[in-house]
Structure formats: C-alpha cells, structure tokens
C-alpha positions as protocol buffer text, in pm:
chain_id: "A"
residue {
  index: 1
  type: UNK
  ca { x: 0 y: 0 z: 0 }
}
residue {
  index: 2
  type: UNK
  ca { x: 115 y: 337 z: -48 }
}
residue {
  index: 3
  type: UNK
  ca { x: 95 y: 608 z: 168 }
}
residue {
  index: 4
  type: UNK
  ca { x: -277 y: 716 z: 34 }
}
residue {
  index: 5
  type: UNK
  ca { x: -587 y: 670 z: 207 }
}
residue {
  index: 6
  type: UNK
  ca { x: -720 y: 361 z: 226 }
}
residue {
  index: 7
  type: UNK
  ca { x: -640 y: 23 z: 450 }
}
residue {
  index: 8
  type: UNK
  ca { x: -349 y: 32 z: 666 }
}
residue {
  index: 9
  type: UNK
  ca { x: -285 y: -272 z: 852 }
}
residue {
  index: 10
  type: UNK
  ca { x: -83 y: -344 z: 1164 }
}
residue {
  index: 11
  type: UNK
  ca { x: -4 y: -633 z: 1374 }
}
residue {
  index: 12
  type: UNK
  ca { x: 212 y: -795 z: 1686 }
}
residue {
  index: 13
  type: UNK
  ca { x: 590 y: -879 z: 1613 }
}
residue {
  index: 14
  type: UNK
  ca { x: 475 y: -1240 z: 1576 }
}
residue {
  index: 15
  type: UNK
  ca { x: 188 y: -1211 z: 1411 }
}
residue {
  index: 16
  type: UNK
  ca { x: -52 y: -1331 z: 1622 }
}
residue {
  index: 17
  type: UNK
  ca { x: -276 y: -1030 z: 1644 }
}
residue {
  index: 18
  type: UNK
  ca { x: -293 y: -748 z: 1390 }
}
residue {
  index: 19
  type: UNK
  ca { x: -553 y: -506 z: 1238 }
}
residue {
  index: 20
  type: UNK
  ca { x: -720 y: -361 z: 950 }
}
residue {
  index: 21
  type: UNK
  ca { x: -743 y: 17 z: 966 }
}
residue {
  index: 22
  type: UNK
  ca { x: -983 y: 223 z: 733 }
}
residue {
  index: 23
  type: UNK
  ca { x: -938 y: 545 z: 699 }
}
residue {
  index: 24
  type: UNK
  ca { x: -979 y: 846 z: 396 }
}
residue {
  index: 25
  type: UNK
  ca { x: -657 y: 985 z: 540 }
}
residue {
  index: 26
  type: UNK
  ca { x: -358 y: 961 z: 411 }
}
residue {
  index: 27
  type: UNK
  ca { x: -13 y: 835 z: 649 }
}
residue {
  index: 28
  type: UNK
  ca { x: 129 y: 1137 z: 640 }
}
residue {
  index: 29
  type: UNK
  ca { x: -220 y: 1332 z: 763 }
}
residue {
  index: 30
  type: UNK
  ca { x: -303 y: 1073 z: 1026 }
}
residue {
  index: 31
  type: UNK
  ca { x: -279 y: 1247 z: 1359 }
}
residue {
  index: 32
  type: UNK
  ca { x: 13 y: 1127 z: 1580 }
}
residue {
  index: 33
  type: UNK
  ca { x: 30 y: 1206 z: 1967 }
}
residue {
  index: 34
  type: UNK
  ca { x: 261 y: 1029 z: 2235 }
}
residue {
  index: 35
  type: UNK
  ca { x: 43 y: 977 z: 2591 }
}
residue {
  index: 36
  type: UNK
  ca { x: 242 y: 1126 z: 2887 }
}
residue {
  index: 37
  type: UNK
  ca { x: 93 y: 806 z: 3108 }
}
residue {
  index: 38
  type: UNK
  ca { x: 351 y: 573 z: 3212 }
}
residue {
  index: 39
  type: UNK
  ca { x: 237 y: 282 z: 3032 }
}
residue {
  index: 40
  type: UNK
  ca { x: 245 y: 422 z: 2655 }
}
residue {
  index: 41
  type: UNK
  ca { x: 585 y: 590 z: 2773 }
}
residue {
  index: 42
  type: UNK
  ca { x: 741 y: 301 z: 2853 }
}
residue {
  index: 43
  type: UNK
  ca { x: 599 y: 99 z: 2528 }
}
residue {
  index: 44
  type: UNK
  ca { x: 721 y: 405 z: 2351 }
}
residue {
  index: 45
  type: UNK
  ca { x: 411 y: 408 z: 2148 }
}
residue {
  index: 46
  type: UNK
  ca { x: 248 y: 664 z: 1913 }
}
residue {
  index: 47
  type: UNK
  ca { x: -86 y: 631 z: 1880 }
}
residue {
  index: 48
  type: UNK
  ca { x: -343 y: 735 z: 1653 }
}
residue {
  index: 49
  type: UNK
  ca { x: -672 y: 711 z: 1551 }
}
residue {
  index: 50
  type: UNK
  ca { x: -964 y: 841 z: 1276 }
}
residue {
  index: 51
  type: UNK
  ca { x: -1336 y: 890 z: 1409 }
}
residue {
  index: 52
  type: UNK
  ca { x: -1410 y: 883 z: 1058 }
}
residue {
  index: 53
  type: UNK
  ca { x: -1284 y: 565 z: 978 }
}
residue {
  index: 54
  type: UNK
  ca { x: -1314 y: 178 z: 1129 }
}
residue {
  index: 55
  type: UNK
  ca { x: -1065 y: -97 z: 1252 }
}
residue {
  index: 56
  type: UNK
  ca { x: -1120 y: -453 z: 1239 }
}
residue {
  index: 57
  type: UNK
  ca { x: -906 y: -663 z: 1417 }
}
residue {
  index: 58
  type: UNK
  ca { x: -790 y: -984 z: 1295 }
}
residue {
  index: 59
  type: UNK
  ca { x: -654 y: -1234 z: 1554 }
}
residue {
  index: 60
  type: UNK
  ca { x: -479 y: -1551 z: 1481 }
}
residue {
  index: 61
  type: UNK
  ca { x: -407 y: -1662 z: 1807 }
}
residue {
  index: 62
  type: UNK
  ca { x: -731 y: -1612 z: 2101 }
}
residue {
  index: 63
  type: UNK
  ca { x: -544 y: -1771 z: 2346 }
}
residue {
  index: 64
  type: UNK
  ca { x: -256 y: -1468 z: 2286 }
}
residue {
  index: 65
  type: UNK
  ca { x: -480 y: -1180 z: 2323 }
}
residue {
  index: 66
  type: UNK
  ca { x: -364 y: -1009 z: 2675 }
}
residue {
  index: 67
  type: UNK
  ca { x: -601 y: -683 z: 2797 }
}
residue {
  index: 68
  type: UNK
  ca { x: -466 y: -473 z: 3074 }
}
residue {
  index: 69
  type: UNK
  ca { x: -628 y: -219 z: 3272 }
}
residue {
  index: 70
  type: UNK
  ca { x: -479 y: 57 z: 3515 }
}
residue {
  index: 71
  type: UNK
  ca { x: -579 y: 393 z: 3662 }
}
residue {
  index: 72
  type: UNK
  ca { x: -965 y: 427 z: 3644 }
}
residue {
  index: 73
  type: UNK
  ca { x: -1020 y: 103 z: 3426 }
}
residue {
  index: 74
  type: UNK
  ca { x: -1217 y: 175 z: 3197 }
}
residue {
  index: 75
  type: UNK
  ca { x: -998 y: 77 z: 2874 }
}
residue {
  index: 76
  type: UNK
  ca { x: -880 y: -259 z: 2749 }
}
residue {
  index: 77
  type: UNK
  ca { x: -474 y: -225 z: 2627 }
}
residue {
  index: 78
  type: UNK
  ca { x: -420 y: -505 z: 2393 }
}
residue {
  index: 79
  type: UNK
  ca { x: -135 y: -676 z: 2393 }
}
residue {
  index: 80
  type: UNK
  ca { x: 50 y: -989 z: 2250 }
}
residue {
  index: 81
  type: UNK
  ca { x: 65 y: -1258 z: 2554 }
}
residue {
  index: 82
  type: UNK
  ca { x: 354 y: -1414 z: 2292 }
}
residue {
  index: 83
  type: UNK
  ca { x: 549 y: -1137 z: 2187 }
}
residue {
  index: 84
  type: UNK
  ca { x: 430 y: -824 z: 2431 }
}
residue {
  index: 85
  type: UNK
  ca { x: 348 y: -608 z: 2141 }
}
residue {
  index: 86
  type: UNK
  ca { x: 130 y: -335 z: 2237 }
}
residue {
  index: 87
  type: UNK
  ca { x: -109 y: -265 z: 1972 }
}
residue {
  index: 88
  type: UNK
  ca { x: -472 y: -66 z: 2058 }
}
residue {
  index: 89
  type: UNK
  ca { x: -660 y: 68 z: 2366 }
}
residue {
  index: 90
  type: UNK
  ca { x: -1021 y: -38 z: 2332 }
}
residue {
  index: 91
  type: UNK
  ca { x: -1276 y: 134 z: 2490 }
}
residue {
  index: 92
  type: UNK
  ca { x: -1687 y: -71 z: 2506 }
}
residue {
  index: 93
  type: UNK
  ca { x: -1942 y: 220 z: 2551 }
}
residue {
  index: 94
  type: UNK
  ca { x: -2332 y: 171 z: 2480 }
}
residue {
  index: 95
  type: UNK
  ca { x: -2297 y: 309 z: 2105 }
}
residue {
  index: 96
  type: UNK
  ca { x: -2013 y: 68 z: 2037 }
}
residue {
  index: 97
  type: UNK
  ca { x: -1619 y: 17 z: 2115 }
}
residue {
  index: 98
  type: UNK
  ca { x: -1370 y: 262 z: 1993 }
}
residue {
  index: 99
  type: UNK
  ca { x: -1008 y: 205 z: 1958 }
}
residue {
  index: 100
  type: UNK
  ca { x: -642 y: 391 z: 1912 }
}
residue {
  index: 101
  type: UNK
  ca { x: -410 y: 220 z: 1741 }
}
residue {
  index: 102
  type: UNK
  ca { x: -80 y: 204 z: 1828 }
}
residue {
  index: 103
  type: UNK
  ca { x: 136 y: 333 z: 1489 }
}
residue {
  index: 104
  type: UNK
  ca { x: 431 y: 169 z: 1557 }
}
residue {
  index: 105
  type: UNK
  ca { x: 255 y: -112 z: 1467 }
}
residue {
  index: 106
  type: UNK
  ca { x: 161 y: -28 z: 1123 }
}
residue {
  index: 107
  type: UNK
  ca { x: 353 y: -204 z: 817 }
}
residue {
  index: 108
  type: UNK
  ca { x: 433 y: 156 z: 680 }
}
residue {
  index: 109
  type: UNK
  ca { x: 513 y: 246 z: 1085 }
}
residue {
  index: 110
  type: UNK
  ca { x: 892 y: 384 z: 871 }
}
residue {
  index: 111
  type: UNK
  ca { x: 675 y: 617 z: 642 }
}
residue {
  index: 112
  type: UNK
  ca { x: 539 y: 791 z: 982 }
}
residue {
  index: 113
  type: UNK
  ca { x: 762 y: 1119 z: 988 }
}
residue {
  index: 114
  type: UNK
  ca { x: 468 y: 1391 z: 1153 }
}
residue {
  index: 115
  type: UNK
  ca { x: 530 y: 1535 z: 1459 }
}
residue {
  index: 116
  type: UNK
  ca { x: 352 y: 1305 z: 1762 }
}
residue {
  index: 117
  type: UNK
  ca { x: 323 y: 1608 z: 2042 }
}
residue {
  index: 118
  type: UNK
  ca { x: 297 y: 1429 z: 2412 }
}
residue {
  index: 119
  type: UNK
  ca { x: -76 y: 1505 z: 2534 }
}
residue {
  index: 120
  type: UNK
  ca { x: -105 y: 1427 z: 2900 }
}
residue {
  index: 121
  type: UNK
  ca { x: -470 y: 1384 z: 3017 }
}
residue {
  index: 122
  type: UNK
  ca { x: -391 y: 1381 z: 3405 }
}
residue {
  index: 123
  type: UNK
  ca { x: -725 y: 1566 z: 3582 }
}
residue {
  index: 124
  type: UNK
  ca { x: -977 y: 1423 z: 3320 }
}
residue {
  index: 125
  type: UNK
  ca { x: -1250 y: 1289 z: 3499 }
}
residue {
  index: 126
  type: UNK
  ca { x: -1428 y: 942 z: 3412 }
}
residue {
  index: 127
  type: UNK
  ca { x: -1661 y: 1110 z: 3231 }
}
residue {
  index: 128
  type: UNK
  ca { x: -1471 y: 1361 z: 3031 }
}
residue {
  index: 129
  type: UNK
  ca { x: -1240 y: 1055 z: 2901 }
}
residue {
  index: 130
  type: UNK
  ca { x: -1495 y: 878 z: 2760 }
}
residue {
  index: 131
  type: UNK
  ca { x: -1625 y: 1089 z: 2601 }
}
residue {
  index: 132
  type: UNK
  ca { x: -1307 y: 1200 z: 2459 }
}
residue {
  index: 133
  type: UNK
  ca { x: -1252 y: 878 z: 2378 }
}
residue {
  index: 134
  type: UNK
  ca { x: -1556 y: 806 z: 2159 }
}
residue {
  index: 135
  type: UNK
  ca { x: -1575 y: 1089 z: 2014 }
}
residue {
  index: 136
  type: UNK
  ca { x: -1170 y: 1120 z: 1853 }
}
residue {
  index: 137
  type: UNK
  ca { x: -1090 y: 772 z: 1856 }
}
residue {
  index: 138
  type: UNK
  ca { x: -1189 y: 522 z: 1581 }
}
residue {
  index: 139
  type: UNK
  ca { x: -1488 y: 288 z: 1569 }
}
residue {
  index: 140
  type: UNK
  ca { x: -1454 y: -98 z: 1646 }
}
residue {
  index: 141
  type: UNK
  ca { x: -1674 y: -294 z: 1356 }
}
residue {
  index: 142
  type: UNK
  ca { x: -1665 y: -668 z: 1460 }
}
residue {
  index: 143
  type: UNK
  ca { x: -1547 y: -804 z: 1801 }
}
residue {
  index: 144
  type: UNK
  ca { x: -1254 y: -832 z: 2008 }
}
C-alpha cells in the first residue's frame, strides 16, 4: 500500500494479532500524539486514531490476546501474551467500542515522519475521558 488513504494494517511482532485500519486519510495526515501516562511511555508508542474511519481486528491466536487495565479502568490495552506487542486501547461504551491504534505497529510504521506532540490527560475525569474517547478515537466494527 502506499501512503494514500485507504487500509493500513498493523499487527504484533509475531503475528498473532494485527488489524485492518480504514481510513480516507492519508499516512502522512493521520494524527500522531505520544500519551504522557507511564504505560504508553514506557511501550514508547504513538498512537493514533480516525473517528471517521473503522478498525477490524484480525486475531490468529485467542489464546494470545492479553487486555490490561490501570488507573480508572475503563480501557482494554491489547497486547500480544507471545510477543508483548502493544497494539490498541479499546474502549466498550453503549454506542459501540472505539479504539487507538498504536502506529508503531503499522507495516508503513517507517513512512510515519509527523510530529507526535505528548498530550497528558492527568485531571480528566471518568466522564470527560470517555467521552473523549468516543468521540476522537476510531470505531470498532466486529469483536474483540
């Protein structure tokens, strides 16, 4: 794939879980942003996601899928039990689940040169996250 719009897919080191991402943005206009929480600090990730578009996620391997929550618990961060890839953070509300997608992950992650500014969300309540969540992060089609 090139770096138009269309499918980008991502997945695990070893496979076991990936993604299909489908978005009208191109790579290079997908928003980037690095979480100042210490989990996606110390998985260096860069996350991103398009309300606009939808992510499928495709796993090989049920018995790898790993969730972990922390702080106030109301996300799923998906991980490879095999590998320890860190690849989305899922969220389940009543008008669906939205995920971000952790870039790094992408096939193309090398064609990913934009800026990813460090957001820190700190003083959000419960409330405020969610819905910050579902309404900038990308919509789950299918199950997890």
């Amino acid at each position: 794939m090139s770096p138009a719009a269309g499918t980008i897919r991502g997945r695990c080191h070893c496979g076991r879980i990936g993604y299909r991402f489908d978005t009208a943005l191109a790579l290079e206009a997908l928003p980037l942003r690095r979480c100042a929480c210490s989990f996606c600090r110390r998985h260096g990730a860069r996350t991103t996601s398009d309300p606009a578009g939808s992510v499928r996620f495709e796993i090989a391997d049920v018995a790898a899928l790993r969730r972990y929550r922390f702080g106030l618990r109301s996300t799923d961060f998906l991980l490879c039990g095999k590998c320890g890839t860190y690849l989305a953070a899922v969220i389940e509300t009543g008008a669906g689940a939205y995920a971000t997608l952790n870039a790094n992950c992408f096939e193309q992650a090398d064609l990913l040169l934009q800026e990813a500014p460090l957001v820190v969300y700190e003083g959000e309540t419960l409330e405020q996250r969610m819905a910050r969540r579902q309404a900038k992060w990308t919509p789950v089609a299918g199950t997890i």
